[in-house]
C-alpha positions in Angstrom: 21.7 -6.4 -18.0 18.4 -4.5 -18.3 17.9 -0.7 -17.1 15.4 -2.4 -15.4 17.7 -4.9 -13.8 20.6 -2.8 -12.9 18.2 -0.7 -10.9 17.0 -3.8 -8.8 20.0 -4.5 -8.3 20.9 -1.3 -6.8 17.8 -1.0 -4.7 18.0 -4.6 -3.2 22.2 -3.7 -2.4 20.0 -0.9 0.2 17.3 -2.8 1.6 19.5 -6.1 2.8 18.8 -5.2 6.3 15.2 -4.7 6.3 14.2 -7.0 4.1 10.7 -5.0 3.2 8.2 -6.2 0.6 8.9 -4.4 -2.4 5.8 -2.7 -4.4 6.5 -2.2 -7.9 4.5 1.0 -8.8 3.6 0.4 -12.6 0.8 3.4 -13.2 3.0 4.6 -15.9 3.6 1.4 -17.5 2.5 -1.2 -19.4 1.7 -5.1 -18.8 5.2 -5.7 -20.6 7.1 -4.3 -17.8 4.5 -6.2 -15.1 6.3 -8.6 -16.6 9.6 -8.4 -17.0 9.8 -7.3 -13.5 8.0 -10.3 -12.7 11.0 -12.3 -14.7 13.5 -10.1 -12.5 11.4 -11.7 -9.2 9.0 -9.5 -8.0 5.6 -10.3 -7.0 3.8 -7.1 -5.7 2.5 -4.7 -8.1 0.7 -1.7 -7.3 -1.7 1.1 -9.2 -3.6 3.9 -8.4 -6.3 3.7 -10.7 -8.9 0.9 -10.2 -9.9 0.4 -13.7 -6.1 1.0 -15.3 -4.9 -1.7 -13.0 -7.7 -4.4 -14.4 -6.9 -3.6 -17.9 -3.5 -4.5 -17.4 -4.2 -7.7 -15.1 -6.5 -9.1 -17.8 -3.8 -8.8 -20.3 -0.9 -10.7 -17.6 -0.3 -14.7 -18.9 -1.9 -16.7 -16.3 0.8 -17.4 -14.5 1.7 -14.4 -13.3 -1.7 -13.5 -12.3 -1.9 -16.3 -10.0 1.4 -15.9 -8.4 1.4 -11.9 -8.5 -0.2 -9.8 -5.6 -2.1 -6.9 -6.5 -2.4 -3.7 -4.6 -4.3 -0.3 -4.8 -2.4 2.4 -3.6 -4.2 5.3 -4.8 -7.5 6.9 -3.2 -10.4 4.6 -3.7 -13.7 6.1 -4.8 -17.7 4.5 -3.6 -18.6 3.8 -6.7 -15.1 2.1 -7.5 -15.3 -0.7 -4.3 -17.4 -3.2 -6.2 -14.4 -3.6 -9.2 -11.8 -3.2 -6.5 -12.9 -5.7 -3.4 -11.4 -8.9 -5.0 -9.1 -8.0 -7.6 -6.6 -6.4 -5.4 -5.0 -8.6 -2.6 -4.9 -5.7 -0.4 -6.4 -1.8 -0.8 -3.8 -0.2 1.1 -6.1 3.9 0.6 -8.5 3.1 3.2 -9.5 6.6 4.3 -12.8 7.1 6.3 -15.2 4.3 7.7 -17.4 4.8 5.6 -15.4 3.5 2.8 -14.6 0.4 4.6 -17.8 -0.3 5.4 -18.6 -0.3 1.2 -15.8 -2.4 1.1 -17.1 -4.8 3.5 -20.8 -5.0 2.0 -18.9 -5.9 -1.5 -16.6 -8.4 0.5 -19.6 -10.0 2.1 -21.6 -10.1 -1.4 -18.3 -11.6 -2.8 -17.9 -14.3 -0.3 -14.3 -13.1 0.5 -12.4 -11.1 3.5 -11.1 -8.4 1.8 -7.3 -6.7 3.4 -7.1 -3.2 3.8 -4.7 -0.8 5.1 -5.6 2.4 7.3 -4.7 5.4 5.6 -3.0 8.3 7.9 -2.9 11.9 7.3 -0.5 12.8 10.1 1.0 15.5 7.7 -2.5 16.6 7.8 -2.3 17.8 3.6 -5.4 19.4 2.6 -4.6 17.7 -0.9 -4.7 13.9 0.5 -7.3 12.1 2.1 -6.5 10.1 5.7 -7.5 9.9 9.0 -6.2 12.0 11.2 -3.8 10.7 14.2 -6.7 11.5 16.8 -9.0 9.9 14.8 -7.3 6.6 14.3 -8.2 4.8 16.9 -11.9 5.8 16.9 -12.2 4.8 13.2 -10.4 1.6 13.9 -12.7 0.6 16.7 -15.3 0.1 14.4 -13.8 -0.9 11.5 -12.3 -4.0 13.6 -16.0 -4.6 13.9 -16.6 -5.4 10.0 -16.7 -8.9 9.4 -15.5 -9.0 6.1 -12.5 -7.0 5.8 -9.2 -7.3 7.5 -7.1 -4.3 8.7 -3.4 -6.1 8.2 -1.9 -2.4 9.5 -1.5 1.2 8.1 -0.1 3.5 5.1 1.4 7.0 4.7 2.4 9.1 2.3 4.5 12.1 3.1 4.7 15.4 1.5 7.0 15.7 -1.3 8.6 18.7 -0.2 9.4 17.7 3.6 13.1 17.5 4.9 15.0 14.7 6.1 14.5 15.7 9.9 10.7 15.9 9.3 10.5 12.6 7.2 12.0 10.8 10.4 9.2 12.4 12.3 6.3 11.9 10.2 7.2 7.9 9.5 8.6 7.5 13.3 4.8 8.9 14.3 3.3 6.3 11.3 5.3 3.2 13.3 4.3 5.1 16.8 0.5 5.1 16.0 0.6 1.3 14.7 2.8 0.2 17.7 -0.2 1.9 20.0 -3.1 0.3 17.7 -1.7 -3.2 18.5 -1.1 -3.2 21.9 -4.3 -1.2 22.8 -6.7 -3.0 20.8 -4.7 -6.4 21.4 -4.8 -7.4 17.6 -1.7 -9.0 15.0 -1.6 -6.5 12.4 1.8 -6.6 10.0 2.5 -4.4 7.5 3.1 0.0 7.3 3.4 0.4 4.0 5.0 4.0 3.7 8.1 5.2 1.7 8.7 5.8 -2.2 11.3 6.4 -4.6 12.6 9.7 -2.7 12.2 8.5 0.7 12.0 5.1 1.2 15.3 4.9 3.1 14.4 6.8 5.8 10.8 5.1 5.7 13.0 1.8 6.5 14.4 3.2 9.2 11.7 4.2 10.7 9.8 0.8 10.6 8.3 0.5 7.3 7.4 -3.1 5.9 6.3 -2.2 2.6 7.6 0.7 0.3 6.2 1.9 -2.9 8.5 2.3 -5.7 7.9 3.5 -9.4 10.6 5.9 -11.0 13.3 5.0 -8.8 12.6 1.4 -10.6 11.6 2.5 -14.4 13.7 5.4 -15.1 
């Protein structure tokens, strides 16, 4: 058995309740590894870098490319939308409206509805971009108006340094804010993608449907 394999195996023994959709985080890694994690079973794949993540794709064997999902998880520039809207199956860094509203443009151009995730700041980090929990619903009002893109939920990141106690907060407040987004704007959204290698238990627990793993995988 693999490195690789033997920590699957370990993960999935600690997931069995929730049943999330893993993301294999592969910005440090090749398209040989895409692949044999593909071999291992996984289908979701996600990078940071726009450009680094199309290299890689281009290079996949067609079959994994059409039965992969692809998703950008790092902060998303303007002048980046037009290679990401279409290669990704869902931009989960979706920061400010204006951003989605680039997204949407390329979308429309594209012929496509493009999925996207709502970024939230709620540790509020200078360092990372997000909207802020009292701006959420504002920002969400008219981005629910774009006809081209298609908020499927919300993402976090929290800070690397916080302690267990605070984690629990931060990602209960992530599952709070979602819960409050669908009943008060009445719409089916499905996926908080939050939690990575050092915290995704307690992201789990907390309601998350999608966590983010790279070293806890690769190392």
């Amino acid at each position: 058995m693999s490195k690789i394999s033997e920590n699957y195996e370990k993960i999935k023994a600690q997931i069995v309740p929730y049943n999330p959709i893993i993301i294999a985080v592969t910005k440090y890694f090749d398209e040989n590894q895409i692949i044999e994690y593909y071999n291992l079973g996984f289908r979701d794949f996600g990078e940071n870098r726009v450009k680094d993540a199309l290299n890689k794709i281009e290079k996949l064997p067609e079959e994994i490319r059409k039965n992969s999902r692809f998703h950008l998880i790092g902060h998303l520039q303007i002048n980046k939308v037009k290679f990401a809207v279409g290669n990704f199956d869902l931009i989960h860094s979706v920061d400010t409206v204006k951003l989605a509203e680039a997204i949407d443009k390329e979308a429309e151009k594209k012929n496509i509805i493009q999925k996207i995730l709502l970024q939230i700041n709620n540790a509020r980090e200078e360092q990372k971009s997000g909207f802020a929990p009292e701006e959420i619903k504002e920002a969400f009002k008219a981005i629910m108006q774009l006809k081209s893109v298609k908020i499927c939920g919300v993402m976090n990141m929290a800070p690397i340094d916080s302690s267990e106690d605070e984690l629990h907060h931060l990602f209960g407040n992530i599952k709070q804010i979602y819960d409050d987004l669908k009943s008060e704007f009445n719409v089916e959204l499905n996926q908080i993608s939050m939690g990575m290698s050092r915290d995704f238990k307690i992201a789990l627990e907390e309601g998350a449907t999608m966590i983010r793993l790279g070293r806890i995988l690769f190392e």
